[in-house]
C-alpha positions as MATLAB code, in Angstrom:
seq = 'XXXXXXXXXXXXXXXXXXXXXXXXXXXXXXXXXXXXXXXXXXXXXXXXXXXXXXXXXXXXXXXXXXXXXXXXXXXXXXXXXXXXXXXXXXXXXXXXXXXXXXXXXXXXXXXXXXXXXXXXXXXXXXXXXXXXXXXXXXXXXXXXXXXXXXXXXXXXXXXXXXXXXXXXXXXXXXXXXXXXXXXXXXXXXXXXXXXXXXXXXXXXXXXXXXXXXXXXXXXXXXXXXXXXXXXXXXXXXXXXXXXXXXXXXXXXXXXXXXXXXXXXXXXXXXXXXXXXXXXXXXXXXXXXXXXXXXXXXXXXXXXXXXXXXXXXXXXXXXXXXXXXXXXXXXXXXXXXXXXXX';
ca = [
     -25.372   -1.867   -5.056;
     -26.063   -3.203   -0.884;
     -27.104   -6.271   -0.600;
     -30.131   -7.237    1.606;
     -28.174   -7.660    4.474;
     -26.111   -4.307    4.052;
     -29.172   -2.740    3.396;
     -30.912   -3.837    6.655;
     -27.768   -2.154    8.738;
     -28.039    0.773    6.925;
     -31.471    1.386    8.144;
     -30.763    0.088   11.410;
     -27.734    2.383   11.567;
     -29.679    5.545    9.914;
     -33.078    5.315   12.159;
     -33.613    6.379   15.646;
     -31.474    5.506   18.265;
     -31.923    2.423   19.648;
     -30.393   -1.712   20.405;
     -31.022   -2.550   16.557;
     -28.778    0.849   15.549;
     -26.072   -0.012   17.910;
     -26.077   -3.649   16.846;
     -25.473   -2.525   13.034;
     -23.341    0.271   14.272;
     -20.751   -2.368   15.606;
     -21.231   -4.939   13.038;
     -20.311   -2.154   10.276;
     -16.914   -1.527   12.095;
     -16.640   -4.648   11.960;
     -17.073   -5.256    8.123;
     -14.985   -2.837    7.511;
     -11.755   -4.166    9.799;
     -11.981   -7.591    8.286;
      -9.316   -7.986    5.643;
     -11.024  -10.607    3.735;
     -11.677   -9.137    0.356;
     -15.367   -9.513   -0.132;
     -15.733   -7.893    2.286;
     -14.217   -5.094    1.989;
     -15.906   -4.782   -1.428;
     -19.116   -4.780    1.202;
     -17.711   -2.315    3.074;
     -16.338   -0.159    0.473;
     -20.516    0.377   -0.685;
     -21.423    0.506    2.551;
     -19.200    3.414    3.391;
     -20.450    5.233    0.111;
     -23.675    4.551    1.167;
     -23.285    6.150    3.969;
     -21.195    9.177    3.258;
     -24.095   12.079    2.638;
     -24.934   11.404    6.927;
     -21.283   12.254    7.264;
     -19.429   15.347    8.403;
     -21.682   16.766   11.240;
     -19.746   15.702   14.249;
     -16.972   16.998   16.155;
     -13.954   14.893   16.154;
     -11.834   14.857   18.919;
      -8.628   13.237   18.876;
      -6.887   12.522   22.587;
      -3.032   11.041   22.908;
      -0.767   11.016   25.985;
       1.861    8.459   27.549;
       0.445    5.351   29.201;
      -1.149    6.055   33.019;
      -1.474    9.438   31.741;
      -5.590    9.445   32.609;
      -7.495    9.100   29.136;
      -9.716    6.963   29.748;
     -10.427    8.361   32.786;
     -10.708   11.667   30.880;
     -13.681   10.290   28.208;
     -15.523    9.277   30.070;
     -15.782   12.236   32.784;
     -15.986   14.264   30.150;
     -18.206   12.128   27.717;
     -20.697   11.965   30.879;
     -21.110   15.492   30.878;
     -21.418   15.889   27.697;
     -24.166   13.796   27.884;
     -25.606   15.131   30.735;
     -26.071   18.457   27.956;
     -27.700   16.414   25.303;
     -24.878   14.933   23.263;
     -24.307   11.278   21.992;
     -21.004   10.452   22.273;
     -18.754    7.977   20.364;
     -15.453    6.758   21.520;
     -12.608    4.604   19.575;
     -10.210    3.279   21.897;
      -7.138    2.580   20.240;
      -5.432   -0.711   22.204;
      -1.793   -1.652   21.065;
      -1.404   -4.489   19.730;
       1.458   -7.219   20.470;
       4.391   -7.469   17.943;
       5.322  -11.042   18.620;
       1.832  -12.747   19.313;
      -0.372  -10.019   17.464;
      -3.084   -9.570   19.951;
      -4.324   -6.768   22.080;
      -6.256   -7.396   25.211;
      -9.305   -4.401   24.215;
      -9.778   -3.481   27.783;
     -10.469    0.255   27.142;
     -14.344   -0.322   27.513;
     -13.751   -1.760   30.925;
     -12.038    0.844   31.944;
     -15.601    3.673   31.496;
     -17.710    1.554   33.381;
     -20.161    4.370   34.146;
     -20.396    5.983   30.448;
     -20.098    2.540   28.534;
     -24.006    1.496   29.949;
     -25.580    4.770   28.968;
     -27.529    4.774   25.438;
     -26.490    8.037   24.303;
     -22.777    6.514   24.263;
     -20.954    3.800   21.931;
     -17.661    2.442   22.874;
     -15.129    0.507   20.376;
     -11.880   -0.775   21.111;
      -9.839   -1.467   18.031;
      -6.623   -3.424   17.816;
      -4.000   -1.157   16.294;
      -2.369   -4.188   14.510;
       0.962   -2.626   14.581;
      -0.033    0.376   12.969;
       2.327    3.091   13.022;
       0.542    7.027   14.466;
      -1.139    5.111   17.795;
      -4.565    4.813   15.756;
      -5.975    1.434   13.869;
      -6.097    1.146   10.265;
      -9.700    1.893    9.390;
     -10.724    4.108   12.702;
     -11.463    6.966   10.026;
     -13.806    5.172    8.341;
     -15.227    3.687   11.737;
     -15.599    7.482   12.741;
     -17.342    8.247    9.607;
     -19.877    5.480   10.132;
     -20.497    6.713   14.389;
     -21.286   10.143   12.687;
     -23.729    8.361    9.725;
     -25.674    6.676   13.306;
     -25.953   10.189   14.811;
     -23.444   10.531   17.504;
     -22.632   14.524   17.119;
     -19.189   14.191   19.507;
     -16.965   11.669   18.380;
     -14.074   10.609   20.212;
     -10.429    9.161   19.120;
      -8.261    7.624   22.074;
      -4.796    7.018   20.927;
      -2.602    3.795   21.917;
      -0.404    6.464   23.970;
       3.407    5.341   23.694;
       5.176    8.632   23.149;
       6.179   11.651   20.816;
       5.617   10.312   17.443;
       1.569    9.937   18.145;
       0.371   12.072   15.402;
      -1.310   10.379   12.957;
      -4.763   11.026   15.286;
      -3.837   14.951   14.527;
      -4.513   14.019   10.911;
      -8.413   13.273   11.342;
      -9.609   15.055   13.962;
     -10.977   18.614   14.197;
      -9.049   19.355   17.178;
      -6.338   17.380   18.432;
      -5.692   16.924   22.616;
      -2.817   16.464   24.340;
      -3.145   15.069   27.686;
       0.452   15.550   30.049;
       1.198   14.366   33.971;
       2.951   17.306   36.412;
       6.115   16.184   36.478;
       6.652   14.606   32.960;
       9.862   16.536   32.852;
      11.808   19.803   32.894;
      11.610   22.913   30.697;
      13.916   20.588   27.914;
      11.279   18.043   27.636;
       8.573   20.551   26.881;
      10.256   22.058   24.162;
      10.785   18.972   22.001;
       9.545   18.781   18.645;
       7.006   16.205   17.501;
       3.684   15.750   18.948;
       3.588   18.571   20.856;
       4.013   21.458   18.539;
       1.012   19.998   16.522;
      -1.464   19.774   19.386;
      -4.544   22.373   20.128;
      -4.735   21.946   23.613;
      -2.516   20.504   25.947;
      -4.155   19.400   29.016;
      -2.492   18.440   32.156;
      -4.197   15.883   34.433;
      -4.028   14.853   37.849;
      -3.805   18.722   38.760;
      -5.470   16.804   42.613;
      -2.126   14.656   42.991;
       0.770   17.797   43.356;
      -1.031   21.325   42.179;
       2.582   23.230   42.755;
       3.715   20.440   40.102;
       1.069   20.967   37.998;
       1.589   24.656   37.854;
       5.252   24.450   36.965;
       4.349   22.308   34.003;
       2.057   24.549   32.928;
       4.304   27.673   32.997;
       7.044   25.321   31.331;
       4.760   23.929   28.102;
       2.480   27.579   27.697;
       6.880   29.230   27.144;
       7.376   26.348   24.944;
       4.431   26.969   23.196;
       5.960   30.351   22.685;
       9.105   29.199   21.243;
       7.613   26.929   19.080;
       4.772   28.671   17.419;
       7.559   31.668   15.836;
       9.375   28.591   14.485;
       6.633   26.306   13.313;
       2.901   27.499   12.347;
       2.738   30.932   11.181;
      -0.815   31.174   12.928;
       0.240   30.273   15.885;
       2.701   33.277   16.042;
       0.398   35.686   14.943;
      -1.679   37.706   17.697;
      -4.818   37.528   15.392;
      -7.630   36.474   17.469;
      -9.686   35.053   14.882;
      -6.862   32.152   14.946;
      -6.961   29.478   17.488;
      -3.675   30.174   19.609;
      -2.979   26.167   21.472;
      -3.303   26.929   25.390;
      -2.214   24.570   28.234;
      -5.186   23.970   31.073;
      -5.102   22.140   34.167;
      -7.857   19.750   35.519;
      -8.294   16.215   37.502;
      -9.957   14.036   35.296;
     -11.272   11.545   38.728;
     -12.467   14.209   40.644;
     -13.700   16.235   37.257;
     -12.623   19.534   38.442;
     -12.002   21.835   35.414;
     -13.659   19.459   32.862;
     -16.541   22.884   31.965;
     -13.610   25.063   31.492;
     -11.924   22.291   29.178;
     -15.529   21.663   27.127;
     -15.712   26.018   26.983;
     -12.862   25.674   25.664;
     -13.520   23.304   22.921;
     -16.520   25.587   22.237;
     -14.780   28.521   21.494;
     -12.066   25.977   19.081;
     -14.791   24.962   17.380;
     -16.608   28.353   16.870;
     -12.945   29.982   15.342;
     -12.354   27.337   13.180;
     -15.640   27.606   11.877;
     -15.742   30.984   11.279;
     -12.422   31.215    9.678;
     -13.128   28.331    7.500;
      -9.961   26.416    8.729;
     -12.050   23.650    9.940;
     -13.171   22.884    6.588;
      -9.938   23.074    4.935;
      -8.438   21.134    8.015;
     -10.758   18.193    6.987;
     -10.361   18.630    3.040;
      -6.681   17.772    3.927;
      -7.407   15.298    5.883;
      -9.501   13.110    3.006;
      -6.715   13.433    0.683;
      -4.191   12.254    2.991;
      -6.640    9.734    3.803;
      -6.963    8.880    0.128;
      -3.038    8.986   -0.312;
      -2.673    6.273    2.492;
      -5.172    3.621    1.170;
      -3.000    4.046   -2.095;
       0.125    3.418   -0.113;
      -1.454    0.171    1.365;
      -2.846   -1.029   -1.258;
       0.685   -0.827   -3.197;
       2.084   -2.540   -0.547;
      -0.488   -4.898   -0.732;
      -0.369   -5.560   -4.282;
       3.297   -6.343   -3.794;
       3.026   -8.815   -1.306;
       0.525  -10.371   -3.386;
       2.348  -10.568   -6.553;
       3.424  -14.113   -8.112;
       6.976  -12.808   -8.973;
       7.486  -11.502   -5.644;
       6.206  -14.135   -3.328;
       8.601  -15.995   -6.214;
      11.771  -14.797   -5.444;
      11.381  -13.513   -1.800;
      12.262  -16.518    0.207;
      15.414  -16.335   -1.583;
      16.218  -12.754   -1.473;
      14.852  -12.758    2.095;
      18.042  -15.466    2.950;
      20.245  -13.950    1.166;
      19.756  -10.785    3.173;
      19.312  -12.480    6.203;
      22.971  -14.655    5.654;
      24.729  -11.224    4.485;
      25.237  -12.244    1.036;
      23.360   -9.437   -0.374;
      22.161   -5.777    0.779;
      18.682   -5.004    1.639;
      18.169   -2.486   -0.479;
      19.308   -4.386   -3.340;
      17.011   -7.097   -2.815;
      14.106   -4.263   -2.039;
      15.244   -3.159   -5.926;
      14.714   -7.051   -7.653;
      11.692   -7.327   -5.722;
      10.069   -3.807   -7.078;
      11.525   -4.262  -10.678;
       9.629   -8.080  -10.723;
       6.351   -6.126  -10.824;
       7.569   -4.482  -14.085;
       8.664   -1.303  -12.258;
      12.140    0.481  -12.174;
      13.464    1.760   -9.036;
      16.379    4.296   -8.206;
];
């Protein structure tokens, strides 16, 4: 059962569009990024609350190295979708510093032009370490931008290399934005995040168009190689199956940014009619389910009496070389009352 207060950013966040909705839009995300436990009791009924004005956006998920041009890609692209009628959420992932633990959020600054416009709602999230280049709760921060109304929602990535997947696992379609010369013909066939993207994009096509070319040639033959060795649809020549495709565009002068949107389109109107989009985000919620089980184990073991007992022991003895790590791992997980292998 909402409290008063809950309740009151639940209508904001439900009605029309306007200050009071964006107000309880970001104090929701909020609420739910806090780790204090009340509050995420709050934000647990909140989110249930919520969940029937779910499901009727399109999520977009965009990764690429550092310098790459996503943020300069939202927002060209989230102004024209605006321009056609959209609203437009964005979560901007920021990395987050492993010694210090903060992140500088600057994402916002960077889409000066589409961060003023009403019909657009930018958050930067710290990832706090989190492994996949998203945050911990920008699922359930998506969830609550579709509850307000915003129809195209919008995941930027932290953006440090191959392993970037985890935004694959809650998006509809999942963007992969490349330079011209990030490499030779080796470097486009390596496994990882680029056999599991929909659309592979390369930017900057303004800066060297020859180089631009090349990497297109080189990633649509990897693309090749990859789909008879990996997903079974994307070696098939059925064209009721979405087949990834490499484009070209410049994201600052916005040359090619209709072509990439058509694109998206015709994604969106396949997966829909072959029902994978559906089954793509059934998936998805029981991963998503699976994963607050694996941190809530982990922390229900850091929590535990016996463990926070005997771990500054265990932790010097590991440290000093006296005992393995994996043994002490084992006497930590059987003080919970578990045995471990």
């Amino acid at each position: 059962m909402l409290n008063a207060v809950d309740q009151a950013l639940v209508n904001d966040l439900t009605g029309a569009p306007s200050s009071a909705q964006r107000r309880a839009l970001a104090k929701i995300i909020t609420l739910l990024e806090s780790t204090r436990m009340d509050h995420r009791k709050r934000a647990d009924e909140v989110l249930n609350t919520l969940l029937p004005k779910t499901g009727k956006s399109f999520r977009l998920g965009i990764s690429g190295v550092p310098g790459v041009g996503k943020s300069t890609l939202i927002e060209t692209l989230g102004l024209y979708l605006i321009g056609k009628g959209h609203r437009v959420a964005v979560l901007a992932i920021d990395p987050s510093s492993s010694l210090s633990g903060g992140s500088i959020l600057g994402d916002k600054t960077r889409m000066e032009r589409l961060s003023v416009l009403d019909n657009a709602f930018i958050r930067p999230s710290p990832s706090s370490c989190t492994l996949g280049g998203v945050a911990e709760k920008t699922r359930e921060a998506m969830l609550v931008a579709e509850a307000a109304g915003f129809d195209i929602v919008i995941v930027e990535t932290v953006g440090v290399g191959q392993s970037e997947i985890a935004v694959a696992g809650m998006t509809d379609m999942f963007l992969l934005l490349q330079l011209p010369n990030a490499g030779d013909d080796l470097q486009a066939i390596k496994k990882g995040v680029m056999e599991i993207a929909d659309l592979i994009v390369i930017n900057k096509v303004d800066i060297d168009p020859d180089a631009a070319m090349r990497a297109q040639l080189f990633i649509t033959s990897s693309l090749r190689l990859l789909g008879f060795q990996g997903n079974p649809d994307h070696a098939s020549h059925d064209q009721e199956y979405w087949h990834p495709t490499v484009m070209t565009l410049s994201a600052l002068e916005g040359n090619g940014v209709p072509e990439l949107w058509e694109k998206i389109l015709h994604f969106q109107k396949l997966q829909n009619a072959n029902g994978k989009l559906q089954s793509r985000r059934k998936q998805q919620a029981g991963a998503w389910m699976w994963d607050r089980i694996d941190a809530g184990l982990k922390n229900a073991f850091q929590n535990h009496p016996a463990v926070q007992t005997l771990l500054p022991g265990l932790s010097a003895e590991v440290n000093q070389g006296t005992m393995a790590a994996s043994v002490a791992a084992r006497r930590l997980l059987e003080a919970m009352g578990h045995e471990f292998f």
